[in-house]
C-alpha positions as CSV (number, residue, x, y, z in Angstrom):
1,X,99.1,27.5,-272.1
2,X,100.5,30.3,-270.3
3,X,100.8,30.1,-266.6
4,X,100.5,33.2,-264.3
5,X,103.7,33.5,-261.8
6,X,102.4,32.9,-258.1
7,X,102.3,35.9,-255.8
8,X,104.0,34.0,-252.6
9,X,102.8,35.5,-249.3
10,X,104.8,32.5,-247.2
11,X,108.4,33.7,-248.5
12,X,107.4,37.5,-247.9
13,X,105.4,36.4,-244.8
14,X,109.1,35.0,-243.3
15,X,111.0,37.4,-244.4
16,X,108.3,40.2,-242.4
17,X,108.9,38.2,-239.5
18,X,112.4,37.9,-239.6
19,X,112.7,41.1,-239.3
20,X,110.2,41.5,-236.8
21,X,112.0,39.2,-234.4
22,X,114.7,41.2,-234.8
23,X,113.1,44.6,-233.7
24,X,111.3,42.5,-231.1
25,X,114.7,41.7,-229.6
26,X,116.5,45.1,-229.7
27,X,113.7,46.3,-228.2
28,X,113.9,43.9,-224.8
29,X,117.8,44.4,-225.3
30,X,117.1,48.4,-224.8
31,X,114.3,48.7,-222.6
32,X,114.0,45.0,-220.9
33,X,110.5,44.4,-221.8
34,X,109.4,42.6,-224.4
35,X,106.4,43.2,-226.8
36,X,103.1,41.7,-225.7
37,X,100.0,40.6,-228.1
38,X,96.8,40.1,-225.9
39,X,94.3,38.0,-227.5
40,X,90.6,37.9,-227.0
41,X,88.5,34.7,-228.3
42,X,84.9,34.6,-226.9
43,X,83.4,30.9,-227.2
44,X,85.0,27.7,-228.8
45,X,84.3,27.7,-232.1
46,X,86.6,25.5,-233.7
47,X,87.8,27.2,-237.3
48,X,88.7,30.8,-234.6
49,X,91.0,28.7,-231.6
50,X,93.0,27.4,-234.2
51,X,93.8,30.7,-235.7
52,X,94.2,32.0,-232.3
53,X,96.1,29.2,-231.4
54,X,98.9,29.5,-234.5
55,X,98.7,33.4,-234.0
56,X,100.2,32.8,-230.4
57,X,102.4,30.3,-231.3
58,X,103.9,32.7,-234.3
59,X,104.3,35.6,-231.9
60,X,106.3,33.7,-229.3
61,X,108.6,32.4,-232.3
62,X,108.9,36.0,-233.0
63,X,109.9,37.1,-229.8
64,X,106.4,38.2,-228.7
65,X,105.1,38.0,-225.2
66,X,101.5,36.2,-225.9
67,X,98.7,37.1,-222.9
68,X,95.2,34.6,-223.8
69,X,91.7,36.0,-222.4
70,X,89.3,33.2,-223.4
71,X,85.9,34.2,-222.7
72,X,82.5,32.0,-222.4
73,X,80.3,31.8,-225.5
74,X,77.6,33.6,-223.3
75,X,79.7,36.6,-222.3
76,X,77.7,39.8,-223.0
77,X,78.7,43.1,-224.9
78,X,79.1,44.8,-221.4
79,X,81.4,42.1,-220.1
80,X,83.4,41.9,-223.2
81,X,83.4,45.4,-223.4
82,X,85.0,45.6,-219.7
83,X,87.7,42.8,-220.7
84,X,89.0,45.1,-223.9
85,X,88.9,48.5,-221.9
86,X,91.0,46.6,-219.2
87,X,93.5,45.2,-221.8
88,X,93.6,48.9,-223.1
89,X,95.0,50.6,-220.1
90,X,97.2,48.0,-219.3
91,X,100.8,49.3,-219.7
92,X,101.9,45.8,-220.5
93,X,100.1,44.9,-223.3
94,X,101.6,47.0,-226.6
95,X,98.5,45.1,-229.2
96,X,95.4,43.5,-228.7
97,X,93.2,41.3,-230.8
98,X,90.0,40.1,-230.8
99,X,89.2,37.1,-232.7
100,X,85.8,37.5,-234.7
101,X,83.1,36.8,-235.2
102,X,82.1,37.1,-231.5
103,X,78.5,35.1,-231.7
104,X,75.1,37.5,-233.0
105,X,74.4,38.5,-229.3
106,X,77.6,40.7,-229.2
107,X,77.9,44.0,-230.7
108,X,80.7,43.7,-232.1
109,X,81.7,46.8,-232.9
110,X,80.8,48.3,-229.2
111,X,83.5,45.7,-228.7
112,X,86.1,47.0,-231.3
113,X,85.5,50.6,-230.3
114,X,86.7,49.3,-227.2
115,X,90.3,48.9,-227.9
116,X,92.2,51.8,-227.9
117,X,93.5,53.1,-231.2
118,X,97.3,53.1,-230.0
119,X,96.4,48.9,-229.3
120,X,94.8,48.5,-232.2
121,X,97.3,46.0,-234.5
122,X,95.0,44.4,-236.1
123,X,93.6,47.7,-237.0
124,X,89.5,47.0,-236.9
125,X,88.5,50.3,-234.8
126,X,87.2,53.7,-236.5
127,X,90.0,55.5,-235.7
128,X,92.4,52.9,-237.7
129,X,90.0,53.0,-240.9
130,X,90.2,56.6,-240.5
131,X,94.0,56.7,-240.7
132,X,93.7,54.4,-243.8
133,X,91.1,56.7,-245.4
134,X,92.7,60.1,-245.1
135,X,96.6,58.5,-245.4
136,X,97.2,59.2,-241.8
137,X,99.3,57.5,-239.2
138,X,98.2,54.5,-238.0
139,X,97.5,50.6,-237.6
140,X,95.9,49.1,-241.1
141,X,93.9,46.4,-240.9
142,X,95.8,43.3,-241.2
143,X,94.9,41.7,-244.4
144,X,94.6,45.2,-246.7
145,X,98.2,45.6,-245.4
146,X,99.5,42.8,-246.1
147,X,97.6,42.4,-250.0
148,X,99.5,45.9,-250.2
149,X,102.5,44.6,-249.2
150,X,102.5,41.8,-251.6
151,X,101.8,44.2,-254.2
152,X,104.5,46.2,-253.5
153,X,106.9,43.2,-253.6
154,X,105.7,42.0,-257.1
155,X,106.0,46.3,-258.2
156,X,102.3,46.1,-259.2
157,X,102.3,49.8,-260.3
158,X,98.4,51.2,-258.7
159,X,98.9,54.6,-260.0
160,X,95.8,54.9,-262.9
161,X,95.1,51.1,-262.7
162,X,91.6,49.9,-262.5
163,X,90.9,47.9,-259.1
164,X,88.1,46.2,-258.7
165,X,87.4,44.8,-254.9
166,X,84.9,42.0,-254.6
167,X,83.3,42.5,-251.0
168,X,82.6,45.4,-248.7
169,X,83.3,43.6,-245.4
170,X,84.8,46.6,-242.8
171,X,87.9,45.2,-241.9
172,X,88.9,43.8,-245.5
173,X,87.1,44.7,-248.3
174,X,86.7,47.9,-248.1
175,X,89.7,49.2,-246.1
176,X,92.0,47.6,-249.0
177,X,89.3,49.5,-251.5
178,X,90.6,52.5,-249.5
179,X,94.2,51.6,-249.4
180,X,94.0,51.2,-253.0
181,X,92.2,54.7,-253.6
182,X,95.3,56.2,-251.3
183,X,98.1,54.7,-254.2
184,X,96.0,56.6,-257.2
185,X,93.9,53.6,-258.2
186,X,90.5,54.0,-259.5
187,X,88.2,51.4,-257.4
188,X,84.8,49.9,-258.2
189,X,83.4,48.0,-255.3
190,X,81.3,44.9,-255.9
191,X,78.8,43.1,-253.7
192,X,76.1,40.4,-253.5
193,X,74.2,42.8,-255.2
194,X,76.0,44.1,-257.9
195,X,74.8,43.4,-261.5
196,X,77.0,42.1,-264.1
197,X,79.6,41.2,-261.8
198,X,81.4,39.3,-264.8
199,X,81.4,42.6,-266.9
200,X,83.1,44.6,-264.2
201,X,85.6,42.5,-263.5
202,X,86.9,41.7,-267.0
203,X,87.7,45.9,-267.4
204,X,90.0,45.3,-264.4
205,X,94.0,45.4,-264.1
206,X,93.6,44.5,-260.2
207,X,90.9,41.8,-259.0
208,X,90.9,41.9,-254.5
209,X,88.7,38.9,-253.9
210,X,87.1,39.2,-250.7
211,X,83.9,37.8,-250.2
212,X,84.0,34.3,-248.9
213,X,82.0,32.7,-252.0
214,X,84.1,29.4,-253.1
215,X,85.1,29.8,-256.6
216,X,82.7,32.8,-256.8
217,X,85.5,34.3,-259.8
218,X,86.5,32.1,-262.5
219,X,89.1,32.2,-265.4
220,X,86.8,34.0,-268.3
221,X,86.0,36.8,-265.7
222,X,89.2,38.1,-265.5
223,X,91.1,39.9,-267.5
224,X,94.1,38.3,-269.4
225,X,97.3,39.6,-267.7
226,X,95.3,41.1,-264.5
227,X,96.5,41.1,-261.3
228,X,94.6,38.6,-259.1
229,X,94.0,38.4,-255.2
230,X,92.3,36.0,-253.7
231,X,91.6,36.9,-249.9
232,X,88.8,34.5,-249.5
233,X,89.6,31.3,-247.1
234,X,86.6,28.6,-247.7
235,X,86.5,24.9,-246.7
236,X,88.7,22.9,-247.9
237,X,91.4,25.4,-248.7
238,X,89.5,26.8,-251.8
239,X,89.6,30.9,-252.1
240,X,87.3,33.0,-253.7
241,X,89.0,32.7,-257.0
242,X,88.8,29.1,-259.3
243,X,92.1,29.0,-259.3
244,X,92.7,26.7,-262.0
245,X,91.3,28.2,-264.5
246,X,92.5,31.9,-263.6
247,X,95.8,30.6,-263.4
248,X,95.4,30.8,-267.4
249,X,94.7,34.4,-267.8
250,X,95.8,36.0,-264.8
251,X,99.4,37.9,-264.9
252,X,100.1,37.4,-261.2
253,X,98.3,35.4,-258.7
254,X,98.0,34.6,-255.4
255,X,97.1,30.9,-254.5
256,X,95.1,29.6,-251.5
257,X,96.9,28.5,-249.3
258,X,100.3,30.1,-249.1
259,X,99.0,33.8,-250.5
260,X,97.4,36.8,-248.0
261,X,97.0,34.5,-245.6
262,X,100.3,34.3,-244.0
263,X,100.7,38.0,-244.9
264,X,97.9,38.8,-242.7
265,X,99.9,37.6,-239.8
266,X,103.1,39.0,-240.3
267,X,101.5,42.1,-240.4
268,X,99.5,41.7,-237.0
269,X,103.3,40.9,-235.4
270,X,105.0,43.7,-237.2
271,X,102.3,46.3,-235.9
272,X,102.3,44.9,-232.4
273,X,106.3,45.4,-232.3
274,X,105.7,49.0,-233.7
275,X,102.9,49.2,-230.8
276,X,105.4,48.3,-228.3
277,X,108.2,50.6,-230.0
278,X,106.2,53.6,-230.1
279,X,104.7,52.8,-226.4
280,X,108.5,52.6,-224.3
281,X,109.8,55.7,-226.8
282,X,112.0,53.8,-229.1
């Protein structure tokens, strides 16, 4: 049985940040300073200082300055709020991040509005979706940017294709829906309440996967030779997709792990050293 070939996000993730140590270290060659990634965790949930902690430990192999604000699970909108607008007018920090979700008692997007576009790496304000709607300038939000990316690498023509993007989350599913739109796609967003789910997705050249269901998509929905994304990241390391049995029918594939999710990384670092770039006038 035919096998789809594996989109792999770890060998275009290093090759991203290869490159991004590189700029990282002209740039404190030409100007002295380095470029600096603040990052913002509120609470210790478990699953968010682990990714916080690899995040830091990737930007420092990069060449990255890492500055850590952890934060009390109790800390209010106001008081979060404060810590973001003070990161914002700092001259020494170029990108700032702040790990989500932030607990139900924080408004988190008070909080996001918070960090000003021009620090905005991981690209979650409404200015950056904005820039990603109307093809402007601007950060993208990390994982759309780096499912692009990948499709790019594996020249996945978008032009007239049929997308289909499973999730309307605001910093994933339906900024890459956008991103998509921007290339000439046609895209059909589905949700928790879209009907026939199966039907839609079998009429598609490009499945995005982004809704945090285990397994949600399986083999007979999609379409033989389709192109298949899976940005979902469940226990276990099991994605959105049933991988084994799209595997089958898919053209190309992303597995889980190994896929977006080192993309979505290299992408944070890239934009925090084109932050810092565009901040010292280089």
């Amino acid at each position: 049985m035919p096998q789809a070939q594996l989109m792999d996000g770890a060998g275009l993730a290093r090759q991203i940040l290869e490159e991004t140590a590189r700029r990282a270290a002209d740039l404190k060659d030409r100007t002295g300073v380095a470029p600096c990634l603040a990052t913002v965790l509120v609470g210790e949930d478990p699953a968010s200082v682990t990714y916080v902690r690899m995040k830091r430990n990737r930007s420092r192999a990069a060449g990255i300055e890492s500055r850590h604000v952890a934060l009390p699970a109790d800390t209010t909108t106001t008081e979060l709020v404060a810590e973001l607008t003070a990161l914002s007018a700092d001259p020494a920090v170029h990108g700032i991040l702040l790990q989500h979700p932030v607990g139900p008692h924080v408004d988190e997007r008070a909080a996001f509005e918070a960090i000003a576009p021009r620090k905005d790496v991981d690209g979650v304000t409404l200015s950056s979706y904005a820039a990603m709607s109307f093809g402007l300038p601007g950060f993208v939000s990390c994982t759309p940017g780096g499912i692009m990316r990948l499709l790019d690498a594996y020249d996945v023509g978008l032009a007239g294709k049929r997308a289909v993007v499973v999730g309307r989350s605001a910093i994933l599913g339906k900024p890459v829906g956008m991103l998509l739109l921007g290339r000439d796609a046609t895209v059909t967003y589905c949700h928790s309440r879209t009907a026939g789910l199966s039907c839609v997705l079998r009429e598609a050249d490009i499945v995005v996967a982004a809704v945090g269901s285990p397994r949600l998509i399986r083999g007979e929905d999609i379409r033989p030779g389709a192109v298949v994304i899976d940005a979902g990241y469940n226990a276990g390391n099991v994605g959105d997709v049933d991988f084994d049995s799209a595997v089958t029918r898919a053209g190309l594939i992303t597995p889980v792990p190994g896929g977006v999710g080192p993309m979505t990384i290299a992408v944070l670092l890239e934009q925090t050293v084109t932050g810092a770039e565009h901040a010292l006038g280089v």
